[in-house]
Steps between C-alpha positions, in 0.01 A plus 500: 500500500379185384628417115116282464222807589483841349474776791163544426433139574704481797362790635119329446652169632624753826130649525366209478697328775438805711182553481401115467225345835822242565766502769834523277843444615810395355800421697856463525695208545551606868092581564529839475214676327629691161204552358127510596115690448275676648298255632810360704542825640106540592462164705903646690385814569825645346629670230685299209792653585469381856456155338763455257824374613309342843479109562172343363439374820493791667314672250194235482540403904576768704333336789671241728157334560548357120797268553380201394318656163825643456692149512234338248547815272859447510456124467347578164764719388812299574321229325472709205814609505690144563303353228466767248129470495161665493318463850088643561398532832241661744637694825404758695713839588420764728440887376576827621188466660561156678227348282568179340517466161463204314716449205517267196845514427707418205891459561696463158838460522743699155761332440767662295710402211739309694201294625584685843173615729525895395216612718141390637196651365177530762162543321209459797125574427343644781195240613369633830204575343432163383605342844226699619250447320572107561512567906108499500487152343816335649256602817233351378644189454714498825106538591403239341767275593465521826087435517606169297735415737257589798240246397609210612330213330688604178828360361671633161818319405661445181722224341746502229449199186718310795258516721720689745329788710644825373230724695337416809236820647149617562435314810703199421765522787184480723286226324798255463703571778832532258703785532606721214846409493474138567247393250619724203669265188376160704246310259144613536499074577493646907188614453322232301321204713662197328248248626211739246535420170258817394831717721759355336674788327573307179112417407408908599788631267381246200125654581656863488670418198171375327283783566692819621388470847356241776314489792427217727432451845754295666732431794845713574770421761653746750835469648436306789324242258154556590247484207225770426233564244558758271335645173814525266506718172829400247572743183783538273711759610634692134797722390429800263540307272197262604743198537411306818818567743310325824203458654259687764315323803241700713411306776145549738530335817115350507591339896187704677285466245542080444445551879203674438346262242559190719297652782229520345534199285499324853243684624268348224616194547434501905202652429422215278645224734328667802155447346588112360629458900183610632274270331712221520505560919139511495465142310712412719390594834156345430616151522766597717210580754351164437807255534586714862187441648494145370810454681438664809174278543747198413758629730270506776337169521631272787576167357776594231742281424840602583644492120173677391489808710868564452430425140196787542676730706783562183239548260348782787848651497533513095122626517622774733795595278294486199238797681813675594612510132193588401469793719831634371331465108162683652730794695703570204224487242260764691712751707373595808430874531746696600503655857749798456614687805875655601791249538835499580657292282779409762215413743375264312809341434609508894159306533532263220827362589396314842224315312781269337564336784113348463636387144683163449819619336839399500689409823829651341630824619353828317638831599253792486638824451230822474591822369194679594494852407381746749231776414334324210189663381208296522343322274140358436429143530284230561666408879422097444632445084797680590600285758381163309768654228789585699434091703480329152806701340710415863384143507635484127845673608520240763437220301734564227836486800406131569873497624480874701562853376391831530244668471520896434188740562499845425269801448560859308381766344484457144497812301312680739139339383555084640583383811777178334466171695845310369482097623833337428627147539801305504328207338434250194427803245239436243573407148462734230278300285237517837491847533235579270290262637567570847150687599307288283183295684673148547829518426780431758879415519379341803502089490145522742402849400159616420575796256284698665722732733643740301193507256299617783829778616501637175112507502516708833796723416346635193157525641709745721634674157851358630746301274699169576852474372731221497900449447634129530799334448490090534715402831520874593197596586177730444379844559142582512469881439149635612365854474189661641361857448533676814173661614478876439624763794554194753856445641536164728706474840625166501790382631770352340725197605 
């Protein structure tokens, strides 16, 4: 009988622990249960007689399934025990019914006189209830989760007041090209284009620090070291205590839209170019006409000078050139209609390649290798511009392996809609200050160039609601990508070499 509690108070302190919605248990030194309630003898199935005197463990995990719950329950304990401490922790057990239960427990350790561990004391709150209740939600933001990770313009990363990456998800494995594991604790430096000064992660974090949050539209890096547009949010990232412990970055890859906008903004400006080119080749052509047939009545007098009529047979040639020239302006200023019928697009490519030889390229050796793919739906073309781009785009290829190469062909079927016309050389490359330039009305790489070609290719390919594509890299070489709706319930049978 204890000398501190009356019996009535012990037997209400009894009651109370018996009747009480906790697990109780208090053990011996050697685990085995001396005394527990009711509620320990509910989730066993078994009578506290049954219990009393029995191992803890085999009392809370009677099923061998549980091992490993078992060894971080007993973790806890042993700890509690060593050190003569308090622990709190959650863990599930299994019940008579071979339901899990989950468990908030409380492990307190009483320690005798002697300062000796006398026995353990167990205290759990039964939680299953709770769990469930939060199942819904933790589902709804697995949910969640895994739409923002499916969208795949979207990066979310976060950085500690080092600037070191201490999450890295929502799409961001994809976007960058980092893994996970690789990235996470490097400075957020990786992904920061050093040559911007508005993407340098020092002038964002001052911003953030100003106002709470920033946006801009800037430049990020992937791993491979290729730039990209992106619209980039910054915010403080706050304890519960609302001190700033970090900061978040959402990143929104904005790659197909810039695309987007720079169609059209060179759409306008051909448009705009076109019309200046066609009055200029009119005011042009007018005394054009008059100096050639001044010099063809010159050239064909009978008493010329030597010196004169070769002097008058050069200014004939530039004359000539000049019409040609002017003829290029007048074509790509006012398209022809198009003539749209079926077309292979490896026929025309078979047919196109002969006509080279009527070309004066380079005497160096250029291997042609064709990848032709066989049963290519049809598309619907205009016969003649196709050709005149697939001779301008080889003549190009050829030109840029002054000292030989190769030169790779290759058709496909591109997601099922485009039949993909891929033109590779080994050659010169083109610089990446060119590029957007390239299909602009009188520019050229080219030393004698006209800066016409490709201005009138680009005109024709998305006249055929194609697209044009390039990748270069100087002294390796370029790859013109080219797709073309196929035409609807039309298959092709052409061969493939």
């Amino acid at each position: 009988m204890s000398p501190f509690f009356s019996k009535e108070t012990e037997k209400l302190l009894s009651k109370l622990v018996e009747d009480a919605n906790i697990v109780f248990l208090y053990l011996n030194t050697n685990g085995n249960v001396a005394i527990c309630n009711k509620k320990v003898a509910d989730i066993a199935g078994k009578t506290k007689e049954d219990i009393v005197g029995k191992h803890w463990l085999h009392v809370l995990y009677h099923d061998i399934d549980t091992a490993i719950k078992q060894q971080m329950f007993k973790a806890v304990l042993d700890d509690s025990i060593t050190y003569k401490r308090s622990n709190n922790f959650e863990g599930v057990i299994v019940d008579a019914n071979n339901a899990e239960r989950f468990i908030s427990w409380s492990i307190t350790p009483i320690i005798g006189e002697s300062g000796a561990v006398e026995g353990i004391l167990f205290i759990g709150n039964d939680i299953t209830a709770l769990k469930e209740r939060e199942l819904p939600l933790r589902k709804i933001d697995d949910t969640l989760k895994n739409i923002f990770t499916s969208i795949k313009e979207y990066a979310l990363y976060v950085i500690n007041l080092d600037g070191n990456i201490t999450y890295y998800g929502m799409g961001s494995e994809m976007l960058f090209g980092w893994k996970k594991n690789d990235i996470i604790f490097k400075h957020a430096g990786v992904l920061h284009a050093k040559d911007n000064a508005n993407s340098d992660l020092p002038f964002i974090l001052e911003q953030v620090k100003k106002s709470g949050e920033f946006e801009l539209e800037t430049t990020l890096v992937k791993k491979d070291g290729q730039s990209f547009p992106v619209i980039l949010t910054a915010s403080k990232f706050l304890d519960t205590e609302g001190k700033t412990t970090g900061y978040i970055f959402m990143a929104k890859d904005v790659t197909e839209r810039k695309k987007m906008e720079y169609q059209i903004f060179q759409s306008e400006k051909l448009a705009a170019i076109g019309q200046l080119a066609a009055g200029m080749a009119h005011e042009v052509n007018n005394p054009l006409f008059v100096i050639s047939g001044r010099l063809e009545v010159l050239l064909g007098q009978k008493r010329l000078a030597v010196k004169v009529k070769e002097s008058l047979e050069v200014m004939s040639q530039q004359a000539d050139r000049i019409r040609r020239l002017v003829d290029r302006m007048l074509k790509f200023s006012r398209q022809a209609p198009l003539r749209l019928e079926p077309i292979n697009i490896n026929d025309v490519i078979e047919n196109v390649l002969p006509l080279l030889s009527y070309q004066k390229l380079t005497s160096a050796k250029i291997d042609v290798e064709k990848e032709l793919l066989k049963d290519l739906p049809l598309i619907k073309g205009d016969l003649n511009q196709l050709q005149e781009v697939f001779v301008n785009l080889f003549v190009n290829a050829y030109q840029s392996m002054a000292s030989g190469g190769k030169l790779t062909i290759k058709t496909s079927n591109y997601q099922g809609n485009y039949a993909q016309v891929t033109i590779s050389d080994t050659g010169c490359g083109i610089p990446q200050q060119s590029l957007k330039n390239l299909f602009m009305p009188f520019f050229s790489t080219k030393k004698e160039g006209t800066g016409l070609g490709l201005s009138i290719c680009y005109n024709i390919i998305k006249s055929h609601n194609g697209s044009v594509d390039i990748e270069t890299q100087v002294n390796k070489g370029t790859t013109f990508i080219i797709r073309l709706p196929f035409a609807k319930s039309e298959k092709g049978g052409g061969s493939a070499q």
